[in-house]
DRENTOR-863511 format. One record per residue (C-alpha): residue number from 1; x, y, z. Coordinates in steps of 0.1 Angstrom, whole numbers. Example, Ala and Ser with C-alpha at 12.3 -4.5 7.8 and 13.67 -1.06 7.14 Angstrom:
+-----+-------+-------+-------+
| pos |     X |     Y |     Z |
+-----+-------+-------+-------+
|   1 |   123 |   -45 |    78 |
|   2 |   137 |   -11 |    71 |
+-----+-------+-------+-------+
END
This chain:
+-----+-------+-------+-------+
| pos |     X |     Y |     Z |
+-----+-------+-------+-------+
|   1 |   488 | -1294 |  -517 |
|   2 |   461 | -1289 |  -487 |
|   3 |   442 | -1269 |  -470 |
|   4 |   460 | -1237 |  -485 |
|   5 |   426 | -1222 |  -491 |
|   6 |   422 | -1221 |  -452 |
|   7 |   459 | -1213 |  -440 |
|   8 |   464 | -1186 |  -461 |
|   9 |   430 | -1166 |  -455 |
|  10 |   428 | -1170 |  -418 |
|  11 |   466 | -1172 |  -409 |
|  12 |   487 | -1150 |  -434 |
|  13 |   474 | -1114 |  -421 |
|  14 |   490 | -1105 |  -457 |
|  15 |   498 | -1068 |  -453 |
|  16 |   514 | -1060 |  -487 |
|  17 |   509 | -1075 |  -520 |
|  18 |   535 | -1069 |  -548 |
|  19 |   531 | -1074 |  -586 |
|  20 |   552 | -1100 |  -598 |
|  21 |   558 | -1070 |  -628 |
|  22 |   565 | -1045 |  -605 |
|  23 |   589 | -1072 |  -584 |
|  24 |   628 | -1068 |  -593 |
|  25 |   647 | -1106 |  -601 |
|  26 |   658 | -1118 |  -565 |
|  27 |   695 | -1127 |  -561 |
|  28 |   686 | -1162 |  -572 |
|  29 |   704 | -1188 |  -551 |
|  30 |   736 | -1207 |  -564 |
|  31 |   730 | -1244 |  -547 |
|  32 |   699 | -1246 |  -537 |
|  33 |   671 | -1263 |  -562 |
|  34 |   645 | -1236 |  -573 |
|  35 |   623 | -1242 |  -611 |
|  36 |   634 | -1214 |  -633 |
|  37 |   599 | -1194 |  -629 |
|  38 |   568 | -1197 |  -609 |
|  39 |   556 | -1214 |  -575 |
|  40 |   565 | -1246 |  -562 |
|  41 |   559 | -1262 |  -528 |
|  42 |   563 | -1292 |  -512 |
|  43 |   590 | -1323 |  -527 |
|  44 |   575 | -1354 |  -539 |
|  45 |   584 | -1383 |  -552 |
|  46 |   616 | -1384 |  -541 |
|  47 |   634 | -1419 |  -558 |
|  48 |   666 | -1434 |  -571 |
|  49 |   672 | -1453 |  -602 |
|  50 |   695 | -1458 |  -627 |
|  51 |   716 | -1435 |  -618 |
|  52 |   695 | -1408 |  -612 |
|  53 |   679 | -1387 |  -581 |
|  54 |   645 | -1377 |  -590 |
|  55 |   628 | -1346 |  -574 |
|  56 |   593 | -1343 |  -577 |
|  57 |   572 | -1311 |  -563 |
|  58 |   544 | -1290 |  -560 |
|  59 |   544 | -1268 |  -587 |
|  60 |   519 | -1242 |  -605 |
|  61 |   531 | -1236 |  -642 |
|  62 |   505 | -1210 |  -646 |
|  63 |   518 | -1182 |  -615 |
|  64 |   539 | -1175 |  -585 |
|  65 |   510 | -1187 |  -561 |
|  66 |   494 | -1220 |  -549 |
|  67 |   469 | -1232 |  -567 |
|  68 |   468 | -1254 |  -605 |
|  69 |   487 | -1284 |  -584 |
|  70 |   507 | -1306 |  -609 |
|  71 |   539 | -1326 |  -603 |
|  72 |   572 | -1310 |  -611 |
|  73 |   600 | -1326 |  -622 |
|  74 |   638 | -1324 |  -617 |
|  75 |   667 | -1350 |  -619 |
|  76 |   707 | -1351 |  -609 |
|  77 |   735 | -1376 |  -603 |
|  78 |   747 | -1361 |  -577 |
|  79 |   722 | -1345 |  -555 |
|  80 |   736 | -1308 |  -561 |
|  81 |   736 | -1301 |  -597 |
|  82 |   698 | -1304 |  -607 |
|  83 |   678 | -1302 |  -645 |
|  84 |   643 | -1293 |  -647 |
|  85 |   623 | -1315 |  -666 |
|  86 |   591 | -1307 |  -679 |
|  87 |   558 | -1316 |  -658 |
|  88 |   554 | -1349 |  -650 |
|  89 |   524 | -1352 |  -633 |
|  90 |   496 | -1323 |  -647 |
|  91 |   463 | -1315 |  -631 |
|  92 |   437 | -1325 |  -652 |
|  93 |   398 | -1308 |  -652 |
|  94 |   386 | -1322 |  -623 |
|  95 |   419 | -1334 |  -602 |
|  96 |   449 | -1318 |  -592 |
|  97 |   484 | -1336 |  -584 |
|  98 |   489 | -1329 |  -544 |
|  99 |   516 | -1348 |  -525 |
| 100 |   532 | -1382 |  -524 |
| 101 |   560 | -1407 |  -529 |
| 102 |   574 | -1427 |  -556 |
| 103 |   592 | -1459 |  -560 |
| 104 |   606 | -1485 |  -584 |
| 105 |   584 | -1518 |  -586 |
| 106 |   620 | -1541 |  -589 |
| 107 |   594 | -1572 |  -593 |
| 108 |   562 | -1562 |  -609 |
| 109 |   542 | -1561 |  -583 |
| 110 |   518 | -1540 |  -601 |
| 111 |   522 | -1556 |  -641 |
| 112 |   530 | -1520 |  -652 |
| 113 |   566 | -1530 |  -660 |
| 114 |   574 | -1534 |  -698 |
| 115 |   604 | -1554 |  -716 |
| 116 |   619 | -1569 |  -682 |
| 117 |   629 | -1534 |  -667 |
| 118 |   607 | -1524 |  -638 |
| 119 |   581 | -1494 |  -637 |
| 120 |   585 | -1463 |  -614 |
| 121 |   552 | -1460 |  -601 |
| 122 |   540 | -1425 |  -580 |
| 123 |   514 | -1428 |  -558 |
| 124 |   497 | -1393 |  -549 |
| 125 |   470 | -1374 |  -537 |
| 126 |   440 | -1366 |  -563 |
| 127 |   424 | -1337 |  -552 |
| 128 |   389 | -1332 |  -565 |
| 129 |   379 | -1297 |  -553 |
| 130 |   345 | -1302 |  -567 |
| 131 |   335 | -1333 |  -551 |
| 132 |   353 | -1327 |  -518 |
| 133 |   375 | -1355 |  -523 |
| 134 |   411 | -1368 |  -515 |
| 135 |   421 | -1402 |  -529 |
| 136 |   450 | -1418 |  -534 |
| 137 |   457 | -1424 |  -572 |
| 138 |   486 | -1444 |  -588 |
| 139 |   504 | -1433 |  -624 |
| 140 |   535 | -1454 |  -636 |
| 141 |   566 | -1447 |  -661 |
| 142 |   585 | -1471 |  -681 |
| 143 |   610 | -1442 |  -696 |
| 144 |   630 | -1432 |  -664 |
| 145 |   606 | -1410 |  -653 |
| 146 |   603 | -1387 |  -685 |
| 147 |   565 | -1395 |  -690 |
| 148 |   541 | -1411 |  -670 |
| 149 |   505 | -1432 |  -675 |
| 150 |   481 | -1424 |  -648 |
| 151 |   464 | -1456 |  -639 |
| 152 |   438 | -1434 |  -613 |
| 153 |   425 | -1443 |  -583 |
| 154 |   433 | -1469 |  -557 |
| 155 |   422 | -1459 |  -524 |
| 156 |   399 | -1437 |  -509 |
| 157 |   380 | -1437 |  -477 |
| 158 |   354 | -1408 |  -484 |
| 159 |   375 | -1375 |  -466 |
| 160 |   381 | -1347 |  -481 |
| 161 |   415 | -1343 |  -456 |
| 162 |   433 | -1378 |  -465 |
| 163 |   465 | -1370 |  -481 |
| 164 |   500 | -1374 |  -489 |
| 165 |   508 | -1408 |  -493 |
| 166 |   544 | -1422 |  -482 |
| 167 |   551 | -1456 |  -499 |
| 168 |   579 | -1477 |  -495 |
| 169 |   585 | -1518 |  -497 |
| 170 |   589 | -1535 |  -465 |
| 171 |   611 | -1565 |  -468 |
| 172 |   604 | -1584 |  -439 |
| 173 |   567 | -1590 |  -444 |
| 174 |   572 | -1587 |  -486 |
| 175 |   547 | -1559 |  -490 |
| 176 |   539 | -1524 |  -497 |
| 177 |   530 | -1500 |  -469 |
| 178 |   513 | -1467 |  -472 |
| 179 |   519 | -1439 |  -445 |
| 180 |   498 | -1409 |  -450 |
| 181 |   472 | -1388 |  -427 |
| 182 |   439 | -1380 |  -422 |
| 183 |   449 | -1340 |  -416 |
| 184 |   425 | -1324 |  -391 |
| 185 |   423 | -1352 |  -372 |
| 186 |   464 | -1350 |  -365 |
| 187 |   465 | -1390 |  -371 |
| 188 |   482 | -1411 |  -394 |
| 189 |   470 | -1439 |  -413 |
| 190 |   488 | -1470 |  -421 |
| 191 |   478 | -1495 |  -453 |
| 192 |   495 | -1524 |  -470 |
| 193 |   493 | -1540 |  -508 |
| 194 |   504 | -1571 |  -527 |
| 195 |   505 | -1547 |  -558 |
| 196 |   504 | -1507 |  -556 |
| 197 |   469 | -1509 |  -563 |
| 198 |   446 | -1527 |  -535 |
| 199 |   449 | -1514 |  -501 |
| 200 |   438 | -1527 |  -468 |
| 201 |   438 | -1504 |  -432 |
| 202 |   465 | -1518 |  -411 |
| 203 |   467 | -1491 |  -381 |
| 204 |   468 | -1457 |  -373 |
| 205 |   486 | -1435 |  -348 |
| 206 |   479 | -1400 |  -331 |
| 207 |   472 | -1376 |  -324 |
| 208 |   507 | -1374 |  -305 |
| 209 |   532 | -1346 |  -297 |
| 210 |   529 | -1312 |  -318 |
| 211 |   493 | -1305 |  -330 |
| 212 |   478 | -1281 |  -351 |
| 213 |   450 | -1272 |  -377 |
| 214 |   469 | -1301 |  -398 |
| 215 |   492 | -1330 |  -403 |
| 216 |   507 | -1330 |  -435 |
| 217 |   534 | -1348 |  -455 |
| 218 |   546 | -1379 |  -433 |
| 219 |   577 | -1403 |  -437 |
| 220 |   588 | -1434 |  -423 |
| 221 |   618 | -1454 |  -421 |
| 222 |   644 | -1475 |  -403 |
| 223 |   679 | -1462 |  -389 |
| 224 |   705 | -1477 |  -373 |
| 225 |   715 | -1464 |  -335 |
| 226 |   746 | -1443 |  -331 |
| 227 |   755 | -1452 |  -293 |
| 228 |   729 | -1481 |  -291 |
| 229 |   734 | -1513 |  -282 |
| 230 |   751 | -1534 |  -309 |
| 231 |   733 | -1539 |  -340 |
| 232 |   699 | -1515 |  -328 |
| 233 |   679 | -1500 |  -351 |
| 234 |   649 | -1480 |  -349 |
| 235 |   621 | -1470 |  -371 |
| 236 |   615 | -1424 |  -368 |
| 237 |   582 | -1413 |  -383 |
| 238 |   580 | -1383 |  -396 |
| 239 |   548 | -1359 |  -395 |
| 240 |   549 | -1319 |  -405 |
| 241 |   523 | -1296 |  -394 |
| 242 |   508 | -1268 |  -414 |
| 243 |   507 | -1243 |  -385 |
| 244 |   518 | -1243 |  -349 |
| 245 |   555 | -1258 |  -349 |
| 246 |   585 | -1246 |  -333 |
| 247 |   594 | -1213 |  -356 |
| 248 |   561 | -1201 |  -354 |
| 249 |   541 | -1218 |  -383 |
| 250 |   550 | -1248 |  -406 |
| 251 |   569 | -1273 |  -393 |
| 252 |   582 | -1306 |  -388 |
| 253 |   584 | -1337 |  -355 |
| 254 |   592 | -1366 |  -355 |
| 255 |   586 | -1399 |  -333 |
| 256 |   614 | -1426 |  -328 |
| 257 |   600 | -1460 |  -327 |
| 258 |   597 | -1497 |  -338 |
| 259 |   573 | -1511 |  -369 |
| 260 |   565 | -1545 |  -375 |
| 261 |   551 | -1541 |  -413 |
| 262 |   513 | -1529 |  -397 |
| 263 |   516 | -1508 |  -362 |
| 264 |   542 | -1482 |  -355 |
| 265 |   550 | -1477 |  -316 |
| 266 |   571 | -1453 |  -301 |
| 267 |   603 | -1473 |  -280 |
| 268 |   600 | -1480 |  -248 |
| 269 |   611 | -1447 |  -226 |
| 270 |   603 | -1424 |  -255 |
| 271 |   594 | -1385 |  -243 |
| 272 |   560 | -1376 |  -249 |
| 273 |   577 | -1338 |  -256 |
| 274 |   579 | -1328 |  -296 |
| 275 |   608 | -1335 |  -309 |
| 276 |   614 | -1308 |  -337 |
| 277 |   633 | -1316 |  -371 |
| 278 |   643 | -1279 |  -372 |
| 279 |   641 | -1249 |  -349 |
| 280 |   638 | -1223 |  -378 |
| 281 |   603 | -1213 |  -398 |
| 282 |   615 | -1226 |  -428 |
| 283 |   620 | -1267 |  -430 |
| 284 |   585 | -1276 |  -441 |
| 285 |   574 | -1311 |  -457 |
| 286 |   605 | -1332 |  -450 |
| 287 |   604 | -1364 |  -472 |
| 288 |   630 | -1393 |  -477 |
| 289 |   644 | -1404 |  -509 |
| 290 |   638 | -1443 |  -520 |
| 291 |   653 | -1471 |  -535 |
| 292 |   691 | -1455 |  -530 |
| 293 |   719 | -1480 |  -541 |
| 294 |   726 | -1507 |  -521 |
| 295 |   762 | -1495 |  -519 |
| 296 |   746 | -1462 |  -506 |
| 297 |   732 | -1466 |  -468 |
| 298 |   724 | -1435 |  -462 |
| 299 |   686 | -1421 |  -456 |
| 300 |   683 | -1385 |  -471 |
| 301 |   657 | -1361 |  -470 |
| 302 |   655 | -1327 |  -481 |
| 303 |   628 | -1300 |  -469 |
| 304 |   607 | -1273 |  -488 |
| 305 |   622 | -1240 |  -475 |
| 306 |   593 | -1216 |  -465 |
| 307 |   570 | -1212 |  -443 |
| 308 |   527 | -1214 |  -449 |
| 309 |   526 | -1181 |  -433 |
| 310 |   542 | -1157 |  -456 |
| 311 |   546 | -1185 |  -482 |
| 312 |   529 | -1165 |  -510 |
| 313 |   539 | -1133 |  -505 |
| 314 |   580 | -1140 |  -504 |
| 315 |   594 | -1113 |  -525 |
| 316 |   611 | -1134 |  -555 |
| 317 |   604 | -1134 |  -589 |
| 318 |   601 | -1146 |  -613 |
| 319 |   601 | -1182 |  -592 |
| 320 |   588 | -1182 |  -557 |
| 321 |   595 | -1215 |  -536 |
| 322 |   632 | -1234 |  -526 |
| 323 |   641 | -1266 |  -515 |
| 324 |   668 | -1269 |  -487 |
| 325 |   701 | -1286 |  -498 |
| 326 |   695 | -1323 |  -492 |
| 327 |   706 | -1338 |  -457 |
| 328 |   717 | -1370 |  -441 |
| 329 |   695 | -1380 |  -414 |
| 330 |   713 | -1403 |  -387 |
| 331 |   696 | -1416 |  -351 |
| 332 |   718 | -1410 |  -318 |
| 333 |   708 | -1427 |  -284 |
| 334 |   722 | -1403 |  -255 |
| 335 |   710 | -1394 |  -223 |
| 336 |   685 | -1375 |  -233 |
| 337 |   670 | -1404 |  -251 |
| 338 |   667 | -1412 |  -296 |
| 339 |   675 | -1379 |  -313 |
| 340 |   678 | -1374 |  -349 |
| 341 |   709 | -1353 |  -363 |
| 342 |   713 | -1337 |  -400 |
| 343 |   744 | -1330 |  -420 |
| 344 |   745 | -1316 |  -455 |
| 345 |   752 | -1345 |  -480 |
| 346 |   787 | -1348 |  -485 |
| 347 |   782 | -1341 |  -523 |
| 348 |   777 | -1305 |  -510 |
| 349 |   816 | -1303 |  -508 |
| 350 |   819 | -1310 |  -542 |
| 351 |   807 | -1278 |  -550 |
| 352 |   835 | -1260 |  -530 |
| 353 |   858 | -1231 |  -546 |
| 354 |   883 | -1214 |  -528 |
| 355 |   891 | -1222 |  -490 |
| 356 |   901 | -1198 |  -465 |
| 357 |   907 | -1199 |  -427 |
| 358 |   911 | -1170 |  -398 |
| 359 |   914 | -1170 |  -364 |
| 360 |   902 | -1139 |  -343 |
| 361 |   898 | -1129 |  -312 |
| 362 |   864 | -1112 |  -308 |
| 363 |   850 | -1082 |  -282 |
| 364 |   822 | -1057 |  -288 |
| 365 |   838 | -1042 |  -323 |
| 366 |   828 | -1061 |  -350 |
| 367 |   853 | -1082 |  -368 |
| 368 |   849 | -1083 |  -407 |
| 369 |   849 | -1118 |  -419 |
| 370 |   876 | -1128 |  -450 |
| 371 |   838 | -1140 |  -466 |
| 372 |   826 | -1133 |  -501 |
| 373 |   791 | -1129 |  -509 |
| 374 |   761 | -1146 |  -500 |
| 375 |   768 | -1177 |  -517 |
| 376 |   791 | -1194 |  -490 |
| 377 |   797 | -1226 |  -468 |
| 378 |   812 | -1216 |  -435 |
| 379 |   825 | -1237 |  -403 |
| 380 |   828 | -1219 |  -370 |
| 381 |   847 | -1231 |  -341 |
| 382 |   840 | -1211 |  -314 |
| 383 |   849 | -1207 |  -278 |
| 384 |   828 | -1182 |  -260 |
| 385 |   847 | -1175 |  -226 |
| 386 |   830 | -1152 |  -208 |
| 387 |   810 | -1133 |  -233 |
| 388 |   773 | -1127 |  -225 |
| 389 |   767 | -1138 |  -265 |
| 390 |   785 | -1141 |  -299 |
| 391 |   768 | -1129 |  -327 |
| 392 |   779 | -1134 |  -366 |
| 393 |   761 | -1106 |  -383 |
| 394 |   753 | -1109 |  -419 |
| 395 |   746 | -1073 |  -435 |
| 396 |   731 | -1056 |  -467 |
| 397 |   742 | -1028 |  -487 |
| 398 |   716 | -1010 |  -474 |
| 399 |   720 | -1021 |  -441 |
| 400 |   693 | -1047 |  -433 |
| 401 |   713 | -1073 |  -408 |
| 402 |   702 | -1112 |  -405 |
| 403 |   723 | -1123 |  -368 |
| 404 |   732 | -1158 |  -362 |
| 405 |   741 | -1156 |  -321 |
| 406 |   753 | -1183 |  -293 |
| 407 |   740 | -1174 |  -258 |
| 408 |   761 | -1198 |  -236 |
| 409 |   745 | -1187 |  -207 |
| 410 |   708 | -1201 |  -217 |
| 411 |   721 | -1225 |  -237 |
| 412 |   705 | -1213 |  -270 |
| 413 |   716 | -1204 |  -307 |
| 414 |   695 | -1184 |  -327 |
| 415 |   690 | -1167 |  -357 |
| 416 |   673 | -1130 |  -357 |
| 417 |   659 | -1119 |  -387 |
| 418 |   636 | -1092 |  -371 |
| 419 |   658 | -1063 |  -394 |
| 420 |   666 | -1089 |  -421 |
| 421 |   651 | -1064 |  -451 |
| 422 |   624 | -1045 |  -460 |
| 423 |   586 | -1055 |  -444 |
| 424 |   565 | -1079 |  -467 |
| 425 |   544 | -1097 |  -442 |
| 426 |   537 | -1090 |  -406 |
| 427 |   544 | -1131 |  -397 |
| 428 |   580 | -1134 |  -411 |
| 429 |   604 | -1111 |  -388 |
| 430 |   610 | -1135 |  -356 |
| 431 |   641 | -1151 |  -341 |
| 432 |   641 | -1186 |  -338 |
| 433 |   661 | -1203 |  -309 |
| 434 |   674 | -1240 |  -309 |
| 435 |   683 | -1255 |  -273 |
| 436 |   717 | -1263 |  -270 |
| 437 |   736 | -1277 |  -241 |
| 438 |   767 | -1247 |  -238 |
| 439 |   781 | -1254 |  -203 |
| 440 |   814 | -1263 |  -221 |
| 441 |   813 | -1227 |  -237 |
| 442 |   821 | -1241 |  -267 |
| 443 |   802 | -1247 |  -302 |
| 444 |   804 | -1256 |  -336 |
| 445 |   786 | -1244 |  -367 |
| 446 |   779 | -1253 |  -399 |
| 447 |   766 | -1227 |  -422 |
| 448 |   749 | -1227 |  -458 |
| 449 |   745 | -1196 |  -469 |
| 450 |   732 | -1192 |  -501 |
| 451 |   718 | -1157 |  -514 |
| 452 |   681 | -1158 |  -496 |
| 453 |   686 | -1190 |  -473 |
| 454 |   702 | -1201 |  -439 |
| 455 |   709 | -1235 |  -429 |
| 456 |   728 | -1235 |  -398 |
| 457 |   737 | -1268 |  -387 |
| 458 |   746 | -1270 |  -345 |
| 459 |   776 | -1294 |  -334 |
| 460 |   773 | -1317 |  -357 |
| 461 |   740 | -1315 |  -369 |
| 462 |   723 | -1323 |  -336 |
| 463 |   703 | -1294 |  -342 |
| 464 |   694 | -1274 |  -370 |
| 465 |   680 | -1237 |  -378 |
| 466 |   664 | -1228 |  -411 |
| 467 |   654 | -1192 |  -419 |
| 468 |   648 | -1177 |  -450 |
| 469 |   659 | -1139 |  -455 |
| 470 |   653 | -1111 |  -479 |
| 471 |   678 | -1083 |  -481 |
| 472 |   670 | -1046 |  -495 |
| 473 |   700 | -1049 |  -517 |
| 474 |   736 | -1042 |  -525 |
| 475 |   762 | -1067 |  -515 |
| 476 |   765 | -1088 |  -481 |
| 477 |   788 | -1085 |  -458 |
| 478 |   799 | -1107 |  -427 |
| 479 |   814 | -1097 |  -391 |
| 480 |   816 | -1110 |  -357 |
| 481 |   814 | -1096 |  -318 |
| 482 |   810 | -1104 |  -287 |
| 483 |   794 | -1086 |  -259 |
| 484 |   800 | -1082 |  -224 |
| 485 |   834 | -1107 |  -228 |
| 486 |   856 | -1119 |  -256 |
| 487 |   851 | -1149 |  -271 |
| 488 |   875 | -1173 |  -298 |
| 489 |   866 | -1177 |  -331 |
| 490 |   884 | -1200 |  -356 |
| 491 |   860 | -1197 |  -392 |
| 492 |   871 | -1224 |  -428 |
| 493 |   857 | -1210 |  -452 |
| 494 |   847 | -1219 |  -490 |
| 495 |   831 | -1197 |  -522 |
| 496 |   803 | -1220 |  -534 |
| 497 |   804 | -1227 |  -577 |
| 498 |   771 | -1236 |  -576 |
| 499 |   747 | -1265 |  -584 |
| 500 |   742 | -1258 |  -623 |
| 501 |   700 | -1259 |  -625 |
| 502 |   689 | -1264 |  -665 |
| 503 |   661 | -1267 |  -680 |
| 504 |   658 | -1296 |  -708 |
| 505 |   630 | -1312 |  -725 |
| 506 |   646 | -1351 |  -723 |
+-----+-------+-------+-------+
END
């Protein structure tokens, strides 16, 4: 998608470029959704139907770098174990396939339907390079998804920067509506259609909060209020930024609000700080999957794990780009004011092998965990006394150490990858801090490990942290301290089996 051309010459200070032949196979992670080969960005399409979760992406068939856009294609029942389909959306001469959303058209709105079932239909970005052009263009299936009809294009308003089209149906006014974003400008644009296929402007909204050379890849949709008054709900749009977010580069906010079908407006009371959807670098172009079952109220989003940065020069091969495991987003109302919090799907636990717990006392020797590998799910309970910080230390064989620490008295967790593996790119080793209110002493985490990825998930999910790492080699190891204090730990832990990820041609 985007302005790649842009970030990645004047932002990536790219200080070492590796062969993919001269590359060695990464440890390729166990649960986490990858294509077997090549690059792959941000997830589109995201939809439910027939008993299937469709991921679309970003993908290049051609390399291991942006460029060559075309949709890729992956489906599961269960949101962990995933099947690569083949491309479902390819470039063609003139056009590639950037970003957007999918749905299924239950009444025909657009006449695409065939034999009484309805169409999926996709509604992306056509990016004509040549003419300078973004456009919104429509394509449709009738076969679940396995091949799709592009109809072209339904909406443009002349930029070369409008992109990334979220589309949804919104009952109470018994239209479409189209959230995507004019990207330098930081704004959002808001349409609505009879059909998927005319468009009329409705409103727009920014620029607001975090700003940056580019919004990107929005979302939009309705939750209800954990600790509300009875029956709230509120509408949170989501924006991501190309560059200046809260880990340093790519990122993602969000704005917690009300929508009547044509204007969204925060609620009354609401911050004008950014709110962050994750304090790590890599959480990038969050979207929301539609049309779940109606026995199924949950609103789930997953998150392209990497960062615009470094994006290209990660050191994987012979695939380079990871999604996040998906995640249930849910709205709390506390003093503070709307906040969002993320879990792992529950499915995750489905994928569970062996369970282990240990208690320990902890002080300035490092404990060795009772953990396997890098391929792990781990909950922490920990008290932190009167310990200056707690730190869980995962370390390499050659030992290169990624540290997830609690710093009660500054109210922060973090995760320090500044001597996570060897140097590839001057913008990746950082630690990224998440605020978190530690005047009980006391935290919980939730951690996905998973071979090259971190999602650490903070009391519940009211605040996450997700950081890639890349190891020199050998096998990973995990220990705790304390310094300046001892500190409680109690730690469940589980081997992961892995989300199976095939590749099929039906």
């Amino acid at each position: 998608m985007k302005t790649i051309a842009i970030l990645l010459a004047a932002g990536m200070a790219l200080t070492a470029s590796v062969s993919a032949s001269a590359q060695r196979p990464d440890p390729r992670p166990s649960y986490h959704f990858a294509p077997a080969k090549n690059w792959m960005n941000d997830p589109n399409g995201l939809v439910y139907y027939d008993g299937e979760y469709h991921l679309f992406y970003q993908y290049n068939p051609h390399g291991d770098r942006w460029g060559h856009m075309n949709w890729g294609h992956a489906v599961s029942r269960d949101l962990v174990h995933w099947q690569e389909l083949p491309i479902a959306i390819p470039e063609t001469r003139d056009v590639m396939a950037f970003s957007g959303s999918a749905v299924v058209d239950w009444n025909n709105t657009s006449g695409f339907g065939r034999n009484g079932k309805p169409p999926l239909i996709a509604v992306y970005t056509g990016h004509n390079p040549k003419a300078k052009l973004q456009s919104q263009y429509v394509a449709y299936s009738n076969d679940r998804g396995r091949t799709w009809t592009v109809h072209g294009e339904v909406l443009s308003v002349g930029s070369p920067e409008f992109r990334d089209p979220k589309v949804f149906w919104h009952a109470a006014t018994k239209r479409w509506v189209m959230v995507a974003v004019m990207a330098l400008e930081n704004r959002a644009v808001i349409f609505t259609s009879p059909n998927l296929k005319q468009w009329t402007f409705a409103s727009s909204f920014g620029p607001a909060g975090g700003r940056g050379k580019n919004w990107e890849c929005p979302d939009l949709f309705e939750l209800p209020v954990e600790g509300g008054a009875p029956g709230e709900k509120r509408w949170v749009l989501g924006i991501n930024l190309g560059d200046n977010a809260i880990g340093g580069g790519s990122g993602g906010q969000y704005f917690v609000g009300d929508f009547d079908g044509t204007r969204f407006t925060p609620a009354p009371g609401w911050s004008g700080d950014t709110q962050w959807m994750d304090y790590g670098a890599d959480f990038y172009a969050a979207v929301s999957w539609n049309d779940l079952p109606k026995d199924d109220p949950r609103r789930i989003w997953i998150g392209w794990a990497n960062d615009w940065r470094y994006a290209e020069a990660i050191p994987t091969w012979p695939s380079r780009g990871l999604m996040t495991v998906p995640r249930q987003v849910t709205l709390r109302k506390s003093a503070e004011g709307y906040r969002i919090a993320q879990t792992p799907v529950r499915e995750v636990a489905s994928l569970h092998g062996s369970r282990q717990t240990f208690a320990a006392t902890l002080n300035e020797t490092a404990t060795a965990l009772p953990v396997q590998g890098g391929s792990v799910d781990l909950e922490f309970e920990l008290d932190t006394g009167a310990s200056e910080q707690v730190a869980i230390a995962l370390t390499d064989g050659e030992g290169y150490q990624t540290v997830i620490g609690v710093n009660p008295s500054v109210d922060e967790v973090f995760i320090d990858r500044t001597r996570s593996g060897p140097h590839f790119h001057d913008g990746f080793a950082n630690r990224h801090v998440a605020p978190v209110d530690l005047k009980s002493r006391r935290v919980k985490l939730r951690v996905l490990a998973d071979e090259s990825i971190l999602e650490v998930f903070i009391n519940d999910g009211e605040r996450t942290i997700t950081d890639r790492f890349f190891r020199g080699g050998g096998p990973l190891q995990w220990s705790a301290s304390s310094r300046n204090g001892v500190a409680q730990m109690k730690l469940t832990a589980w081997t992961m089996n892995g989300g199976a990820v095939n590749t099929a041609s039906k």
